[in-house]
Steps between C-alpha positions, in 0.01 A plus 500: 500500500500287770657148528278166528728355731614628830921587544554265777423118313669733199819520669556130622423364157729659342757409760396147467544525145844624542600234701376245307693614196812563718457121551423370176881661342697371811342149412571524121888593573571136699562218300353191603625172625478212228326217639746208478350260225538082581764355286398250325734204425675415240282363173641123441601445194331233338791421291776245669821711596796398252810368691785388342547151494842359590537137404568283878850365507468132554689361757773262389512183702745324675677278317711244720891559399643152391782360628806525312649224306838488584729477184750210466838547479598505123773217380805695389758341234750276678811763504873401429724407741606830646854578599462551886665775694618435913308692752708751583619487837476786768818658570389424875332266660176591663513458870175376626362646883382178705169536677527532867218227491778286319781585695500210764709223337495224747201348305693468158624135383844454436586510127743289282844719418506695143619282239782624259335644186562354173704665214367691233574247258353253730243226332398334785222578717616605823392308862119562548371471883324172552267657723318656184402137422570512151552096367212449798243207425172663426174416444356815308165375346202760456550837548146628386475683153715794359395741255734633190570833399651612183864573549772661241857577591627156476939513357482172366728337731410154659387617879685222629835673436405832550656642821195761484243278478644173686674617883676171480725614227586798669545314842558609817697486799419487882654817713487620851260805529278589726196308534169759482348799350722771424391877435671704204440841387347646193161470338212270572321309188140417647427261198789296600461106534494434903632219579257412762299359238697169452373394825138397584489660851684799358776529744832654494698176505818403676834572251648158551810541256629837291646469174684667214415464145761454229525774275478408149790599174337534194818564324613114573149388559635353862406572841691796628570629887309445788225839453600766753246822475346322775624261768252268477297409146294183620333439817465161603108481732439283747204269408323168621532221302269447240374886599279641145701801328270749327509775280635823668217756427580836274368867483312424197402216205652436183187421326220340597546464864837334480843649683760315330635266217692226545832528308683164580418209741656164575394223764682718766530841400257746336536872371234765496450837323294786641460625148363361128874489327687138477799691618633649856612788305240698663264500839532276759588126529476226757732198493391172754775236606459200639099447433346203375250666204203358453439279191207724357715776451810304387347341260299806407774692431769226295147516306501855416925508393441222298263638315695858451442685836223749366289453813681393837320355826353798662458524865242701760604623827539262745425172262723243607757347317686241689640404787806458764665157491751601798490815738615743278422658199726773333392850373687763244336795400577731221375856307623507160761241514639594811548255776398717843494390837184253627532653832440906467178566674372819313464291161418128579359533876287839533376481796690263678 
């Protein structure tokens, strides 16, 4: 039987064939590449995200801070009479280093020879320097107005007699010492009064005259010994006549802007106290000879003793409070009873 076709076109069909199939299984065995599909964005929610809500904190405002009030100084009971104790004395007496600015003496006035102190039992007041100008004539109307604190402290005994209150009791006597600011050793108070303040240009004054105040026996209730912890316990400035004392200024107030209390005054002498107590028992206080005080204050203060001393004439740095009938006026300074010397430079003239 013979074949339709001829062997030849036979052949290369079948080879085509082949091929063809050959090509078909390679193509099934590779996997093939995913097309990369568009992402589509995120469906919004219709719905309003939840956040939690945290109530605002609402900003407090300024508030101005008001001044404070200062508190007055309450009245304490009038205490008893109290049964006074001597300073006691230092065992030696402090010897004071004179500035080198203060060492050329050919400036310094001649001074009157130390009297002879009194006895202990003594009752009259010893010789008082008429330089001070105590007994002067003065003419000490006005004087401006004084405040009043509250005051408590007060012993009961008449100021006029009290040789802590009144310097005249005490008294005083005129010695030969040297004439300027002297430097000691030991600690520095920077509250202390400065004695600049008494004068208006605030100068460190000429000493005219040194003194020594009487020591006072509470035993006899008499003036004692001349006081000898330091060798000189009243100064003695050099003023014009009719110069304006004021109040020495102090490291801080007493109560509403005030700096001291006046304790005792008479036409020629006054006493102040850098503290709120009646009393020199404790802080510092300033006693004034020889000054004409002005009638304001005078009369404010017989005022407030007659009427029990609760309040006392109160005073502000640098108010001033009477005046210089001659050219002198004399100065005693004391801490806690103690009489120290008007002259030492780290406590009454910082600075200087």
């Amino acid at each position: 039987m013979q074949h339709k076709f001829p062997r030849a076109p036979r052949v290369l069909f079948l080879f085509t064939l082949t091929a063809f199939l050959v090509l078909a299984a390679c193509a099934s065995e590779v996997t093939p590449t995913p097309t990369r599909v568009r992402t589509r964005a995120a469906r919004v929610s219709s719905q309003p995200t939840k956040v939690a809500r945290i109530a605002p904190t609402e900003t407090p405002r300024p508030t101005r801070t008001p001044r404070p009030t200062r508190t007055r100084i309450p009245t304490r009971p009038h205490t008893p009479t109290r049964v006074n104790t001597p300073v006691k004395r230092n065992t030696r007496t402090p010897t004071p280093e004179i500035a080198a600015a203060q060492s050329n003496e050919s400036h310094i006035p001649a001074t009157n020879a130390p009297t002879q102190a009194p006895t202990a039992t003594s009752t009259e007041p010893p010789a008082q320097n008429t330089a001070l100008g105590v007994g002067a004539a003065c003419d000490v109307l006005g004087g401006g107005d004084f405040g009043v604190l509250g005051a408590g402290g007060w012993e009961g005994r008449d100021p006029q007699s009290h040789p802590d209150l009144n310097l005249a009791v005490r008294g005083y006597r005129v010695v030969d010492a040297f004439r300027g600011l002297v430097d000691y050793d030991g600690e520095t108070d920077g509250n202390a009064p400065q004695l600049w303040g008494l004068f208006a240009d605030r100068r460190t004054p000429v000493i005219a005259t040194t003194y020594q105040v009487f020591d006072w026996d509470w035993g006899s209730d008499s003036r004692g010994d001349p006081i000898q912890d330091f060798e000189v316990t009243m100064a003695g400035f050099r003023v014009e006549e009719g110069e304006t004392i004021f109040t020495p200024d102090f490291g801080h107030e007493i109560g509403e802007g005030y700096v001291a209390l006046v304790l005792f005054a008479d036409k020629y002498r006054i006493t102040l106290k850098y503290t709120g107590e009646d009393n020199v028992i404790d802080g510092y206080t300033l006693h004034i000879e020889g000054l004409c005080v002005f009638s304001n204050l005078l009369n404010l203060y017989n005022a407030r003793h007659a009427e029990g001393r609760g309040g006392l004439p109160a005073l502000r740095p640098g108010q001033p409070i009477g005046y210089a009938p001659t050219n002198q006026v004399g100065v005693a300074i004391r801490d806690r009873g103690a009489f120290l010397d008007p002259r030492s430079r780290k406590d009454w003239w910082q600075g200087r």
